[in-house]
C-alpha positions as CSV (number, residue, x, y, z in Angstrom):
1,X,-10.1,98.6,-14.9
2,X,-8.7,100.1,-11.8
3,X,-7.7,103.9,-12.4
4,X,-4.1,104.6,-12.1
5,X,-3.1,106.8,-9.4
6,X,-2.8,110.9,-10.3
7,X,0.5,112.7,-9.4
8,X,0.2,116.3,-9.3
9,X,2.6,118.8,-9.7
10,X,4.3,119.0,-6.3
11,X,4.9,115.3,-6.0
12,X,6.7,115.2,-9.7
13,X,8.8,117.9,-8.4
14,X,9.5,116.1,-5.3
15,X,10.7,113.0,-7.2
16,X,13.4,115.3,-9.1
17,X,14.8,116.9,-5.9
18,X,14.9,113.2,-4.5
19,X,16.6,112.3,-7.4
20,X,18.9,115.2,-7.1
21,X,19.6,114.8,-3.6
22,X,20.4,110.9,-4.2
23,X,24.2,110.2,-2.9
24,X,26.6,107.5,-3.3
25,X,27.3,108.0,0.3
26,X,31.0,107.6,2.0
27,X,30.9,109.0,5.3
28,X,27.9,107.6,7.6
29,X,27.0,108.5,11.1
30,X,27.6,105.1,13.5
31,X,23.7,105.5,14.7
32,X,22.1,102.2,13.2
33,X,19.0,101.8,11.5
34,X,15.5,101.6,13.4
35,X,14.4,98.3,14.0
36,X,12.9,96.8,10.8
37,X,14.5,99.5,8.2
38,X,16.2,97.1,6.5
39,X,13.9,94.5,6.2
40,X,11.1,97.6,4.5
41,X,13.8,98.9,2.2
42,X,14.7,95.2,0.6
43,X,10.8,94.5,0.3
44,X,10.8,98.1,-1.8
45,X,13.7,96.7,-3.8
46,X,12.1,93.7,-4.5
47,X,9.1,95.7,-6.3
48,X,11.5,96.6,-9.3
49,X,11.2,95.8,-12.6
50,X,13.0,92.5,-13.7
51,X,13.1,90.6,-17.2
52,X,10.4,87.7,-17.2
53,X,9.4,88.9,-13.4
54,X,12.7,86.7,-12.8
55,X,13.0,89.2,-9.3
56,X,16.4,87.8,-9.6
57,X,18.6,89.8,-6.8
58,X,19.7,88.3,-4.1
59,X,20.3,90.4,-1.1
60,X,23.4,89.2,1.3
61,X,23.2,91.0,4.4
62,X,26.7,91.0,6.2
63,X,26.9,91.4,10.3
64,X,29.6,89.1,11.2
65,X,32.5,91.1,12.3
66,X,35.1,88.6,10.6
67,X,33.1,88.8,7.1
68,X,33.5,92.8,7.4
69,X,37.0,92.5,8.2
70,X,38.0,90.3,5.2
71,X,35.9,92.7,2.7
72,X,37.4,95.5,3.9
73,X,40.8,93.7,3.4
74,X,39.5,93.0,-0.1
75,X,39.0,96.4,-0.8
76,X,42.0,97.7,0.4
77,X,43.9,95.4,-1.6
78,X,42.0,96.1,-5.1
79,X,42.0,99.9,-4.0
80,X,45.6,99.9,-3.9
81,X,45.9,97.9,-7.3
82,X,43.5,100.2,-9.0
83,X,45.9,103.4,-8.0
84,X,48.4,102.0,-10.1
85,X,46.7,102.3,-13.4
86,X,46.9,106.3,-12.4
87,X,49.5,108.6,-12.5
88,X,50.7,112.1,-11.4
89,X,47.8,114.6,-10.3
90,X,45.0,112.0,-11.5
91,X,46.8,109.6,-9.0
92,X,47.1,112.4,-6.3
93,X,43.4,112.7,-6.8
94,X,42.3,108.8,-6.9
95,X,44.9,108.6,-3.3
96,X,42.8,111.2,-1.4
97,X,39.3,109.9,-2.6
98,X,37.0,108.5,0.0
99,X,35.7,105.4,-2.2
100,X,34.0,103.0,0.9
101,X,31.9,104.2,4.4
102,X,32.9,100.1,5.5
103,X,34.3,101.3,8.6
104,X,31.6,103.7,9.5
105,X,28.3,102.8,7.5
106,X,26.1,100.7,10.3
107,X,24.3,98.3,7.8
108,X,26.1,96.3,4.9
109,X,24.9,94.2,2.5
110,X,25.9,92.4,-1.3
111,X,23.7,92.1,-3.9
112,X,24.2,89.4,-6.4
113,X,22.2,87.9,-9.7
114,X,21.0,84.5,-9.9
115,X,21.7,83.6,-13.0
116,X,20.5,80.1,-12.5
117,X,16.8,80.9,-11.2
118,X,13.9,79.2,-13.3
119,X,11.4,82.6,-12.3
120,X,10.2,83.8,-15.4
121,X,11.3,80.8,-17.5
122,X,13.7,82.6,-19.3
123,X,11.4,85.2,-21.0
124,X,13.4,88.2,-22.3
125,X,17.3,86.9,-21.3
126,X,17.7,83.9,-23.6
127,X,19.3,86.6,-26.5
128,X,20.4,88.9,-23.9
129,X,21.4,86.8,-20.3
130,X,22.8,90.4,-19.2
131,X,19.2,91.5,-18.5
132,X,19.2,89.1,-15.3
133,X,22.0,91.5,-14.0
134,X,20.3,94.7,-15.2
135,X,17.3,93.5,-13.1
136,X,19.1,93.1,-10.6
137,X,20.5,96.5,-10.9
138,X,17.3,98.0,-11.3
139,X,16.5,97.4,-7.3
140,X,19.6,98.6,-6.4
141,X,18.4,101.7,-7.6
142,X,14.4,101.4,-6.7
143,X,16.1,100.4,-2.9
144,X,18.4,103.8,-3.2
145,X,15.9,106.3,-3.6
146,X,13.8,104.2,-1.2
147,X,16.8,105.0,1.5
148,X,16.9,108.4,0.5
149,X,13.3,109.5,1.3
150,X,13.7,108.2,4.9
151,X,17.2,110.3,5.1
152,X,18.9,107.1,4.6
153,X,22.1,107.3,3.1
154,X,23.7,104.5,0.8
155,X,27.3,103.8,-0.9
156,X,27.9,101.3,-4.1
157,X,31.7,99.6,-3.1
158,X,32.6,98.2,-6.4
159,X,36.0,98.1,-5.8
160,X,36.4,94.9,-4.9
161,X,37.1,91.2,-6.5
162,X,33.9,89.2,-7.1
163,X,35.6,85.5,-6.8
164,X,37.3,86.8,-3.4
165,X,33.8,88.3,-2.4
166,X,31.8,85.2,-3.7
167,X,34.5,82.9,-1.3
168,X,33.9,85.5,1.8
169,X,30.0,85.3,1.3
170,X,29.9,81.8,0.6
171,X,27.4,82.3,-2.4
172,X,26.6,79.7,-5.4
173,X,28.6,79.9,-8.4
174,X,25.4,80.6,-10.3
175,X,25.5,84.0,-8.8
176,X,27.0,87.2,-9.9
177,X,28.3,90.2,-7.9
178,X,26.7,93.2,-8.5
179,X,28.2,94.7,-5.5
180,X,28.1,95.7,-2.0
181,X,26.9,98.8,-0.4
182,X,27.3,100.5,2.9
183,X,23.3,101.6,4.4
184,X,23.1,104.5,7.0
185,X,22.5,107.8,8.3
186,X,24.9,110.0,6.1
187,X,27.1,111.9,8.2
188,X,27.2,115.0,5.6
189,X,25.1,116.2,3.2
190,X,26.0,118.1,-0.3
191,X,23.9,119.5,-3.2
192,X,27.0,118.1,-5.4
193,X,28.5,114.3,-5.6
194,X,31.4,114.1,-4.1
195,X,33.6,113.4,-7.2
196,X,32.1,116.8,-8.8
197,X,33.7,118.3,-5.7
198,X,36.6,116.8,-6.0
199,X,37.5,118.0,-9.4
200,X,37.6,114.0,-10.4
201,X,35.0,114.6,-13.4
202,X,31.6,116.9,-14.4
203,X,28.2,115.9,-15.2
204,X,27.7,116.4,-18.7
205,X,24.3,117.6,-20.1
206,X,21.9,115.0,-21.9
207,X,22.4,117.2,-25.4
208,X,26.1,115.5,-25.9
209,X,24.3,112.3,-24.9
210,X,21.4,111.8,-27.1
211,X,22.1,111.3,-31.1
């Protein structure tokens, strides 16, 4: 057997401050990504784990200027419906929130789950199908701390409607929207999330968590 590799002490508190530092990034700098960046961070988000080794994301990377135009159309349209489920200061407070970078961020991209992929041949999902999505979830995450450690900021927009964005992006019906994020250099940088700051809600410790 090969030895696994050691991680001493500095690196495991490297990993927390990365963790820390991690940001659902709003406001992005217009420089775009070196050449390649992309490409590198997708094949790191593609080493996640996945039920049955399905690997079932599936990475949408939009450029077109017309796509970007209707999403952000999409957005503004569910972002105005979702302000109406709120009311007095909490709607005050949802109205000044920055919730998408898609006018700024330099790199966009959708990430959806194949639901209908024959990888892994259905090990793990066939009591729970949910896990293909939680896959693909999972290199969401492994592709946002990727980001991170190169200074590369990255923003989840999940305000949007997933039969509009499946129509924009021209995807199979097979696949389902986890959402689309915004991938740059972040224009600001904060010890706390931005909703902490905000006064929109606090992190609660993991004692009123665990049971």
């Amino acid at each position: 057997m090969t030895p696994g590799p050691q991680f001493p002490d500095d690196f495991r508190a490297a990993l927390v401050n990365l963790f820390l530092w991690r940001r659902d990034v709003r406001r992005f700098k217009p420089t775009p990504l070196p050449e390649g960046a992309l490409e590198r961070l997708l094949g790191i988000a593609s080493i996640a784990p996945s039920v049955g080794l399905s690997q079932p994301w599936r990475f949408v990377v939009v450029e077109s200027p017309q796509r970007r135009e209707a999403v952000k159309a999409c957005f503004e349209r569910c972002n105005a419906e979702a302000l109406t489920a709120f009311c007095g200061e909490r709607a005050a407070l949802y109205a000044r929130l920055k919730l998408a970078g898609l006018n700024e961020a330099p790199c966009q991209f959708a990430v959806f789950a194949d639901h209908a992929t024959e990888q892994g041949h259905r090990l793990g999902r066939m009591t729970m199908p949910a896990t293909i999505e939680y896959s693909a979830v999972m290199a969401v995450h492994t592709l946002w701390l990727a980001a991170r450690a190169e200074d590369i900021g990255m923003g989840w927009v999940s305000i949007l409607d997933p039969a509009e964005m499946a129509a924009i992006l021209d995807t199979p019906p097979q696949w389902t929207l986890i959402g689309y994020f915004c991938l740059g250099y972040p224009s600001q940088e904060h010890s706390v999330p931005e909703l902490e700051r905000e006064g929109w809600e606090v992190r609660r410790p993991p004692t009123i968590i665990v049971r």
